[in-house]
C-alpha positions as CSV (number, residue, x, y, z in Angstrom):
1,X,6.4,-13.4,3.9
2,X,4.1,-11.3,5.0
3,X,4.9,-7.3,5.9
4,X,3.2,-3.6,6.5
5,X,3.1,-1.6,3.1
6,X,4.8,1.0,4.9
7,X,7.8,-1.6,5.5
8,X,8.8,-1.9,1.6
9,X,11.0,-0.4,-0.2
10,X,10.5,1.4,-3.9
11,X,10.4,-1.7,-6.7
12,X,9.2,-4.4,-4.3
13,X,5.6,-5.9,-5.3
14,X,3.4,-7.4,-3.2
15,X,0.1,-8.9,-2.8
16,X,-2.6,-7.4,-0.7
17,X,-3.7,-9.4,2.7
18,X,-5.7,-7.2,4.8
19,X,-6.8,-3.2,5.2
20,X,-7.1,-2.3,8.4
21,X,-8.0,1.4,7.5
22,X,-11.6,2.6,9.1
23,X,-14.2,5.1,8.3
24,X,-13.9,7.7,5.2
25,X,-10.0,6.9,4.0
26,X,-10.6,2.9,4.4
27,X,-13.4,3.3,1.9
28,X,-11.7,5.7,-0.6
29,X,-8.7,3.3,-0.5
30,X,-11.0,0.1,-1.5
31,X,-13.0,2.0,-4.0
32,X,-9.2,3.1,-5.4
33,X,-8.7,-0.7,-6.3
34,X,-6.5,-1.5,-2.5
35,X,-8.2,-4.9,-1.7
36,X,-7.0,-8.3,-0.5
37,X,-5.9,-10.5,-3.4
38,X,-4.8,-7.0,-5.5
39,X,-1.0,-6.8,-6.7
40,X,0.7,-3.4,-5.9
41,X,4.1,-1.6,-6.2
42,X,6.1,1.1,-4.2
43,X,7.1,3.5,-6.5
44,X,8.7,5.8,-4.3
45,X,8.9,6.6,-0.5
46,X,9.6,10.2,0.7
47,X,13.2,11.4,2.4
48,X,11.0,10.8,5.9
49,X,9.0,8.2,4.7
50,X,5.9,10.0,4.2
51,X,4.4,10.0,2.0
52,X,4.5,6.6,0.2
53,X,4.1,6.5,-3.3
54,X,2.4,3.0,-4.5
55,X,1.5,1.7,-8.0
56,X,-2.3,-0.1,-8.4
57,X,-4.7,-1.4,-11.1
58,X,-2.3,0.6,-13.5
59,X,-2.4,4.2,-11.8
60,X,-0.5,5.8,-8.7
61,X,-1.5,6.3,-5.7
62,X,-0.2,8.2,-2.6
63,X,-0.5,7.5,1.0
64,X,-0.1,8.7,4.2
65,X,2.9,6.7,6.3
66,X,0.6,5.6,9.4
67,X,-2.1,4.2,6.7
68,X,0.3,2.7,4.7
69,X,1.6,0.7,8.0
70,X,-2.4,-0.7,8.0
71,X,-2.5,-2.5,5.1
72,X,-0.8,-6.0,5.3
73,X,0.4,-7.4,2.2
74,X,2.5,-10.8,1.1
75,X,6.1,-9.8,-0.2
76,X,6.3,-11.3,-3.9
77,X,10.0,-9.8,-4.8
């Protein structure tokens, strides 16, 4: 089933699809390790749901809410 990061709730893991993110912050996101194929984690989502707190290639990483909803991943649990 495929979903926006955004979407998940803290514990789910998923598999990246697509980024969608442009410019400066697409880049930094893919040099971070957030490509298709890459397994992540939600760690933890903010009272508002911003920030969104995601676990990659072994380290954490935080996101904005509206770039989060860019990246398309495959629901594994």
């Amino acid at each position: 089933m495929q979903a926006r990061l955004s979407d998940l709730k803290p514990g789910s893991r998923a598999r990246v699809v697509r980024v969608a993110l442009k410019g400066p912050a697409g880049r930094r996101y893919r040099e971070m390790g957030l490509i298709p194929g890459e397994v992540v984690k939600v760690v933890r989502v903010a009272p508002l749901g911003d920030p969104v707190e995601i676990e990659v290639k072994g380290y954490r990483l935080s996101m904005r809410k509206d770039e989060a909803s860019q990246v398309i991943v495959e629901v594994l649990e």
